[in-house]
Structures are given as C-alpha cells and as structure tokens.
C-alpha positions as CSV (number, residue, x, y, z in Angstrom):
1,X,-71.3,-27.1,-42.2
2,X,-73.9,-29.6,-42.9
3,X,-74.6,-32.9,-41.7
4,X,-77.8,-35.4,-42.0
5,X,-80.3,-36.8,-44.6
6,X,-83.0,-36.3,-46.6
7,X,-85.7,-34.4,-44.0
8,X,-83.1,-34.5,-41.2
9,X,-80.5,-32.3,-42.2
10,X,-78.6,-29.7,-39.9
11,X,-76.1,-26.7,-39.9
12,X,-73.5,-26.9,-36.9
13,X,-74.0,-24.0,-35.0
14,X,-70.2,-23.0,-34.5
15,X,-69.1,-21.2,-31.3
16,X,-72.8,-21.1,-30.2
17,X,-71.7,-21.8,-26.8
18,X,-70.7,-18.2,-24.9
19,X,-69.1,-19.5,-21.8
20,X,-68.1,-16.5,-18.7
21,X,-64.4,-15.9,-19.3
22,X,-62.4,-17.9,-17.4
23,X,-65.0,-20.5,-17.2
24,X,-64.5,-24.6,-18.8
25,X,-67.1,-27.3,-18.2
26,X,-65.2,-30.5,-19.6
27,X,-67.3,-33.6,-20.0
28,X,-71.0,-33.0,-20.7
29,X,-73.0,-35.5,-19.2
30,X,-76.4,-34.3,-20.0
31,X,-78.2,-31.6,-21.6
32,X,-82.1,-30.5,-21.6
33,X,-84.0,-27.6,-22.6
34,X,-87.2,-26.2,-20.9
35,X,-90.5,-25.0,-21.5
36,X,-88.8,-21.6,-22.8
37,X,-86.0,-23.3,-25.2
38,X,-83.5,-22.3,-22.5
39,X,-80.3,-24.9,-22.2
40,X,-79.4,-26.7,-19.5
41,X,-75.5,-28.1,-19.5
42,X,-74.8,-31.1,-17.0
43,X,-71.4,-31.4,-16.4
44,X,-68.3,-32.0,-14.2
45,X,-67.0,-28.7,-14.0
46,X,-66.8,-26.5,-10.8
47,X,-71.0,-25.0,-12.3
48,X,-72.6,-28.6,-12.8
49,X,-75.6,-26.8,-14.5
50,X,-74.8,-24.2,-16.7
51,X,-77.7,-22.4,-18.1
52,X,-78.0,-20.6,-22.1
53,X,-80.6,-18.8,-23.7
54,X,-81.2,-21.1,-27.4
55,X,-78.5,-18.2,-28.8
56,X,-75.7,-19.8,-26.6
57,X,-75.8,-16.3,-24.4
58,X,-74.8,-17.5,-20.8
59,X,-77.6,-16.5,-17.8
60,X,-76.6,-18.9,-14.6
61,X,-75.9,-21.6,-13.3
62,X,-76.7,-23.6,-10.2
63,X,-75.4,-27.0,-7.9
64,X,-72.4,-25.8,-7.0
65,X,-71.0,-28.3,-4.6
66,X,-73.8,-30.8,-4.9
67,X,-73.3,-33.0,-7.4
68,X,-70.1,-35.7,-7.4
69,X,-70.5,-37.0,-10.7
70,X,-73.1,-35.5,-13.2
71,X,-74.6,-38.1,-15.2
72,X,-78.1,-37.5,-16.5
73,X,-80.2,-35.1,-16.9
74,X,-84.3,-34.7,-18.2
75,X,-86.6,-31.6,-18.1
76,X,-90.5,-32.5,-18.5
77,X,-93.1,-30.6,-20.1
78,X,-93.9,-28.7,-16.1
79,X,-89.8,-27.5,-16.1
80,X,-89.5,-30.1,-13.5
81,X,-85.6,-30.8,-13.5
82,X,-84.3,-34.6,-13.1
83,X,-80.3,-34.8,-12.4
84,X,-79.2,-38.7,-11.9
85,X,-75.9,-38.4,-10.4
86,X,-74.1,-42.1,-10.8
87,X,-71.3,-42.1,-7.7
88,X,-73.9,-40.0,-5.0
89,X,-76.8,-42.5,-5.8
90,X,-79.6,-40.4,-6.2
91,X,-81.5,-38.7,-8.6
92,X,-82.6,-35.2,-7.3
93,X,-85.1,-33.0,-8.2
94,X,-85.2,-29.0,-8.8
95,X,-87.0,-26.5,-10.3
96,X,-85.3,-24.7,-13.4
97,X,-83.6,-21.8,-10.8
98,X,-81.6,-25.2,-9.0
99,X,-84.0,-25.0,-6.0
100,X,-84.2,-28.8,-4.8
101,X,-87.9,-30.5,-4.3
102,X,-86.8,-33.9,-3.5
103,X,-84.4,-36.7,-4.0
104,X,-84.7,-40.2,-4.8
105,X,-82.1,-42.5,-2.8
106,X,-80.1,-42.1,-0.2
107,X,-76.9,-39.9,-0.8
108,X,-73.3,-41.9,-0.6
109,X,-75.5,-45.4,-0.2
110,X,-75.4,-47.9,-2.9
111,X,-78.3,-51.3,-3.4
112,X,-76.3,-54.6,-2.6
113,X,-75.8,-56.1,-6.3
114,X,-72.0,-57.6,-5.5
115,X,-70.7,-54.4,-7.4
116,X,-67.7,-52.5,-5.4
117,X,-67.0,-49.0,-7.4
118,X,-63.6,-49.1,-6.0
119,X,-63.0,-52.1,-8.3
120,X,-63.1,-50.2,-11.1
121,X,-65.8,-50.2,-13.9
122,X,-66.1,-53.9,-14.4
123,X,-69.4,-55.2,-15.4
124,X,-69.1,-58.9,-14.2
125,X,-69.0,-57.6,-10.4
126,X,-72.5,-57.5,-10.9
127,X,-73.9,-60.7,-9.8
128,X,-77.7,-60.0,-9.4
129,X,-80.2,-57.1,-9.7
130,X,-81.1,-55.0,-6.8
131,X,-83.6,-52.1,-6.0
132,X,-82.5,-48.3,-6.3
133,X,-79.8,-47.4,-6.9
134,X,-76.1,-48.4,-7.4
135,X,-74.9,-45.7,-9.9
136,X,-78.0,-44.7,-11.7
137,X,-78.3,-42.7,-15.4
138,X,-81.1,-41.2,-16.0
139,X,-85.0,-40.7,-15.1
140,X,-87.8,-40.5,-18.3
141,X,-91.0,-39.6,-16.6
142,X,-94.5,-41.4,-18.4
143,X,-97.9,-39.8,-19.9
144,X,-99.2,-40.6,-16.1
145,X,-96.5,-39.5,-14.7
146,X,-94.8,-42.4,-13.4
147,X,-90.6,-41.8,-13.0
148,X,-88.6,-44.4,-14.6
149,X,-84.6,-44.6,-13.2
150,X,-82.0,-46.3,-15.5
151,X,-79.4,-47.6,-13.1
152,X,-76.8,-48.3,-14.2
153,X,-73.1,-48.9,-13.7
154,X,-73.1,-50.6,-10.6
155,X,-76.8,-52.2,-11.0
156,X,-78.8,-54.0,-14.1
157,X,-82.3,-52.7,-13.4
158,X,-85.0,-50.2,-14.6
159,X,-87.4,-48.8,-11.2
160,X,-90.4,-47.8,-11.6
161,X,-91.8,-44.6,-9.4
162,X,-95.3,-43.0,-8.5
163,X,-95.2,-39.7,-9.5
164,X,-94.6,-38.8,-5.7
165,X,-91.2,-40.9,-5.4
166,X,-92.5,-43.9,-4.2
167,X,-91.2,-47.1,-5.6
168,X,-93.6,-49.7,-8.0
169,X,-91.2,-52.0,-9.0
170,X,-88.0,-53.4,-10.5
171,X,-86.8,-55.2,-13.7
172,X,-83.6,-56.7,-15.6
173,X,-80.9,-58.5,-14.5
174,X,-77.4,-59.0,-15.6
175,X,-77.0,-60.3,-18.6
176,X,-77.9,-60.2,-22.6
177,X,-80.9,-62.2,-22.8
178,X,-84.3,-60.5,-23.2
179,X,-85.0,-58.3,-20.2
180,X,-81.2,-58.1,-19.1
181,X,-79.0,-55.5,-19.5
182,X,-75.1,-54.9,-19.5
183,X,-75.2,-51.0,-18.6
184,X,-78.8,-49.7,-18.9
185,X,-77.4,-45.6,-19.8
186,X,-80.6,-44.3,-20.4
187,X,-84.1,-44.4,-20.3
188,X,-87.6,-42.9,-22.3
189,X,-90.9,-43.5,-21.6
190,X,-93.0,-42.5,-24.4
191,X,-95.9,-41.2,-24.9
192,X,-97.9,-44.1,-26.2
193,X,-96.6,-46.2,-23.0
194,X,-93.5,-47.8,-23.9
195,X,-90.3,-47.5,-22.5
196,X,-87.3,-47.9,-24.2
197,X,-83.8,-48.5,-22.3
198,X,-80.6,-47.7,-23.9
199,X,-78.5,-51.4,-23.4
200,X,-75.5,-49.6,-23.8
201,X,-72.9,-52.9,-23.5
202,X,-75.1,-55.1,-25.2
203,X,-75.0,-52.5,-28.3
204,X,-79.2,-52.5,-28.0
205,X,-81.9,-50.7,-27.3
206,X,-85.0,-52.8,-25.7
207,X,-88.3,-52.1,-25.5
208,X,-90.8,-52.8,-22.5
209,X,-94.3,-52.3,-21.6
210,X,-95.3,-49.4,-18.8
211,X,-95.3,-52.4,-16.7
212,X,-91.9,-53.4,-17.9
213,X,-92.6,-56.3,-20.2
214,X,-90.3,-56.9,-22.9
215,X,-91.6,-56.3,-26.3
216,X,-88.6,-56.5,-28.7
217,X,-85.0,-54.7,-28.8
218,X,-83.1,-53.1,-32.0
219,X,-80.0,-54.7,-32.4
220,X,-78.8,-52.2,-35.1
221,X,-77.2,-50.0,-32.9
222,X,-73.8,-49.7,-31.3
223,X,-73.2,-48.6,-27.7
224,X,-76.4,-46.7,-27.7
225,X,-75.6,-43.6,-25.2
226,X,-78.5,-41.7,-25.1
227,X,-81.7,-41.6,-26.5
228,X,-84.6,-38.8,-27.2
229,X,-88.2,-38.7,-29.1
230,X,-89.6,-36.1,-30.6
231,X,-93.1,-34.7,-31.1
232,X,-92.7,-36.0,-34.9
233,X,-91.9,-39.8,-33.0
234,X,-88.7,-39.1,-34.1
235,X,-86.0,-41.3,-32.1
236,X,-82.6,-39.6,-31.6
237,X,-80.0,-42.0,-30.4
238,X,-76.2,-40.8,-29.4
239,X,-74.1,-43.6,-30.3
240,X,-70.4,-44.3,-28.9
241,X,-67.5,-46.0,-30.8
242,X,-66.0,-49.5,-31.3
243,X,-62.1,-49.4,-30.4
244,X,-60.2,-52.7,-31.4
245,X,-58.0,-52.7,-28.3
246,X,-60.0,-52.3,-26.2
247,X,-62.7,-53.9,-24.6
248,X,-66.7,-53.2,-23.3
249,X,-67.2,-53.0,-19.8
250,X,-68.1,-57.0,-19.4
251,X,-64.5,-57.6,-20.7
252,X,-65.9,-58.5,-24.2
253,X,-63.4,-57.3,-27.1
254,X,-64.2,-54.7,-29.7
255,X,-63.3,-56.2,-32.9
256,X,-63.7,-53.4,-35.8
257,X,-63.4,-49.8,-36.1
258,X,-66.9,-48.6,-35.1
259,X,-67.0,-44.8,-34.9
260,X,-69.4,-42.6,-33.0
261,X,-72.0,-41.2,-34.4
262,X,-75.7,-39.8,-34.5
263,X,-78.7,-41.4,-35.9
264,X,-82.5,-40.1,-36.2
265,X,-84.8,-43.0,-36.6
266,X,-88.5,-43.8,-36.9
267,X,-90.3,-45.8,-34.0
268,X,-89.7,-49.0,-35.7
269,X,-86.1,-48.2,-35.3
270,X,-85.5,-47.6,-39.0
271,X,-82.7,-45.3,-39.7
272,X,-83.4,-42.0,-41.6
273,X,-80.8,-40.1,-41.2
274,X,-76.7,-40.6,-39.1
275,X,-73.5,-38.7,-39.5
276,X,-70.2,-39.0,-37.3
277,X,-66.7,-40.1,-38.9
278,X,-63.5,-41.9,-37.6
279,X,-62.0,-38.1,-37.2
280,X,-63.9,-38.0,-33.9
281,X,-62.5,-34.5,-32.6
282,X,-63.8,-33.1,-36.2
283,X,-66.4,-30.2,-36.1
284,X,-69.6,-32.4,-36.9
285,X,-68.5,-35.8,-35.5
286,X,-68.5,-37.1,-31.9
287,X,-66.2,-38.9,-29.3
288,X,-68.7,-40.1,-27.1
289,X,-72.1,-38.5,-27.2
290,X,-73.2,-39.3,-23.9
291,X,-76.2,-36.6,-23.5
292,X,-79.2,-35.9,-26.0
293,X,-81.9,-33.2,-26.6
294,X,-84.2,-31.5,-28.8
295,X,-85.8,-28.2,-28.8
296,X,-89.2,-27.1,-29.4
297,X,-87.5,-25.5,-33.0
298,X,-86.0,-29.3,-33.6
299,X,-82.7,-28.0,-33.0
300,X,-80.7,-30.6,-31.7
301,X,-78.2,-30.9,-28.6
302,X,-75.7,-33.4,-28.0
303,X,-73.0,-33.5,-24.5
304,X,-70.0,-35.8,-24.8
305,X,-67.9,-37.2,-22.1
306,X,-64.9,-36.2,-24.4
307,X,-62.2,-36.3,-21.8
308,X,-63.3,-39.3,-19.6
309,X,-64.0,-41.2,-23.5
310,X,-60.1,-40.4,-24.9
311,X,-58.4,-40.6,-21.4
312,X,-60.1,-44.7,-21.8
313,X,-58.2,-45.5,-24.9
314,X,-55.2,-43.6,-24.0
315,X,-55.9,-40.2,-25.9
316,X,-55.2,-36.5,-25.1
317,X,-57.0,-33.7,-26.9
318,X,-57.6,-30.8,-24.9
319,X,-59.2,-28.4,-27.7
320,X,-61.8,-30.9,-28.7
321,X,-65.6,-30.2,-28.4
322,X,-68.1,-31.6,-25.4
323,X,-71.1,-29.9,-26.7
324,X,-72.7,-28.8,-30.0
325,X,-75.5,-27.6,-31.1
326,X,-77.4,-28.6,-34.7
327,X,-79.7,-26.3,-36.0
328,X,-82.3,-28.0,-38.3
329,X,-82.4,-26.9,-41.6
C-alpha cells in the first residue's frame, strides 16, 4: 500500500511490528529511534518501552513499573533518552538500556496553575501559567543543548533548561492569542534556533525564538499532535480529527468532519505531501497520531493513542492499529 506525494511517498510496512507472544502495548504515546535505527515504543502497556531492531524483530524492553502515564518521548543525536510522563510530572532521563540519569520535577507533585486532574481534562481550570510541570508532553533538546518541556495538560507553558536540568525560564499562558497556548503537546527545537510548539487546541503550531519570542504560528493545521524535522528541514506533523459532537478540551465545539491525518511540510509550513481518511481504523490512515519519528533511512514512525482517542467519542475497536511504520519509497 502506498500513501503520500510527489517526493514523499511511502509503502506501509504491514505486520512490521513482531511483538513476544502474549505481549499487547495499546496506546502508543511516543516513538523514537537511536543512533543505530533501533525503535523505541512508549506506551501504557505493562513494558512502557518496547525496544525493535528497524525490521520490527523484538530485543527488550525497559520501565517496568516506573512510568504512570507514558506521554512523550525524544532520543538525541548522543542516545540520550527523554520520557515526559503527563500524571507523575516529570520528565526522566535514561540511557538507551532504561538506566535512569536524572529526572526533571518532582514525582506525584504538580505547579499551582488552578488545574485539579481529578476534574477531568478541562482546559478552562487553567487560570494562569506556572513553572514545571503540571502534566507535561514532551522535551526537544537545542543545537546548545538547552532542554525545552512542553507542558501541557494541566499547565500553558514552554520551560527552558540548561543542559544540566536547571531551569532558564518560562513562557505562554492560557489562552489563543500570540504566545498562549490551549494544550502545548509537543515541542522541537530546531537546529537553526527556533522552536516550534504544537498548540494542539488552538489547531496551531507557533513559532518562538531560543529565547521564546514569538515569531509567527501556522494556522493550517488541525489538532497538531506531534511534530518532527528532518535533516532535509522536512516538518512531519501527526494531526488528530474534528468530531461534530464533540468538543476540544476548552469546551469549544467541533463543527465539521475533520479526519486525522499526516502531513510533511516545508519550514514555511507549506504542505508537500498528507494522507489519512474518514476510515480512521483503515491500514494507512490514523485515529489519533499522538507520537512521531523518522529514521536515519527517512522511514517514518507514527504511535496513536487509539484506545484512549475512540473510547472519547464513544467507539470500540479492539483490532485497530497503534503503531505503523512507513517505509519511504
């Protein structure tokens, strides 16, 4: 099967994944690869990091018992390992065998922004921006090596780290004015300086200096999930569906059919290539494509939340996919 455009076009790699018998992940939250193309699965199964050589064969896995809600993960070019975890807090860090070096936050301890988890995922119980963390997403680290934390559901902020885990500062704010952010799911610093945060609620994805000056947002994009660049500048986003029905997580209505999909894009945000249909479950297409990643080949990763994404409008579909791999063709 073959999906894409033009330059971007890719064969789905069916069955790739070789799971241990008896084994089932669920949701995906993340995936990365390292230094050496292996894979790295996030997820909320009983083996939060599930470990492939780039032919799907399984070799280990690691944070058994540690994590209580996998959210994000990132690899950098050292095979440092970054795994945000949104109910613990934190955003710990390992080496590729799952030995931890250090974690930012404090386990179980949430920032004071007015947001009470046991409320439920309401984005109006945020009623102003506070340090780290209060469920944070994911962690891009810079060309100097600075650490940059999305957070997230409970918080409105970007935080900016030395590259020994000590805090710079903080940015955002609730809100959809430049700068704000209704959910900021993910984060990227790029090479050239800029970071850009996926505004996942306010269907954007906004741009800031290093410093974290805004510089301009894309508004072309719908629930923007996840987001990678390439060594071509190549921008991979993961984006999740409009469901009339229902509403986004600041109560605002969805109004048309919108479904999920992926789109490869230039640095000015230009599309050059998306695929995804309304049959979400369909080999090829996605139900919420929550975790993206690219190999050194420019084969391409994507982990959905597929249960936690149906079981939200109502839906039951045990059979269908939480992780597939596109190989470039």
């Amino acid at each position: 099967m073959i999906v894409g455009d033009g330059d971007f076009r890719y064969e789905l790699a069916e069955g790739w994944e070789q799971l241990p018998s008896g084994w089932e992940h669920g949701d995906v939250a993340g995936v990365a690869t390292d230094s050496q193309d292996r894979v790295y699965v996030f997820n909320r199964g009983e083996h939060p990091v599930i470990v492939y050589d780039r032919d799907g064969r399984f070799l280990s896995s690691w944070g058994e018992g540690v994590f209580p809600r996998p959210h994000g993960i990132t690899i950098d070019s050292d095979d440092t390992v970054y795994c945000a975890d949104d109910t613990d807090h934190t955003v710990r860090v390992f080496s590729t065998d799952g030995t931890l070096r250090q974690t930012l936050g404090t386990p179980n301890q949430s920032s004071d922004t007015g947001y009470d988890m046991a409320r439920g995922n309401d984005l109006r119980q945020i009623v102003r921006a506070a340090g780290p963390f209060n469920r944070p997403t994911r962690l891009s680290r810079g060309p100097n090596g600075d650490l940059y934390v999305s957070d997230g559901y409970g918080n409105a902020s970007v935080h900016r780290f030395s590259p020994s885990g000590e805090l710079i500062h903080s940015w955002g704010g609730p809100g959809d004015g430049p700068g704000q952010f209704h959910l900021p799911h993910s984060v990227w610093a790029h090479r050239d300086g800029r970071v850009f945060v996926c505004d996942r609620e306010n269907d954007r994805v906004q741009i800031f200096t290093a410093e974290g000056e805004y510089l301009e947002a894309w508004t072309n994009v719908t629930r923007p999930g996840d987001l990678f660049i390439d060594r071509e500048d190549r921008v991979y986003i993961g984006e999740m569906s409009w469901d009339p029905g229902f509403s986004r997580l600041h109560g605002v209505p969805w109004t048309e059919v919108r479904p999920s999909r992926m789109t490869v894009r230039d640095l000015s945000g230009k599309i050059l290539a998306g695929w995804g249909t309304e049959d979400a479950c369909a080999p090829g297409s996605f139900v919420s494509p929550h975790g993206i990643w690219v190999d050194s080949h420019g084969d391409l990763y994507v982990g959905e939340v597929t249960r936690t994404a149906l079981g939200n409008i109502g839906r039951t579909e045990p059979d269908c996919h939480s992780l597939q791999k596109f190989v470039r063709v």
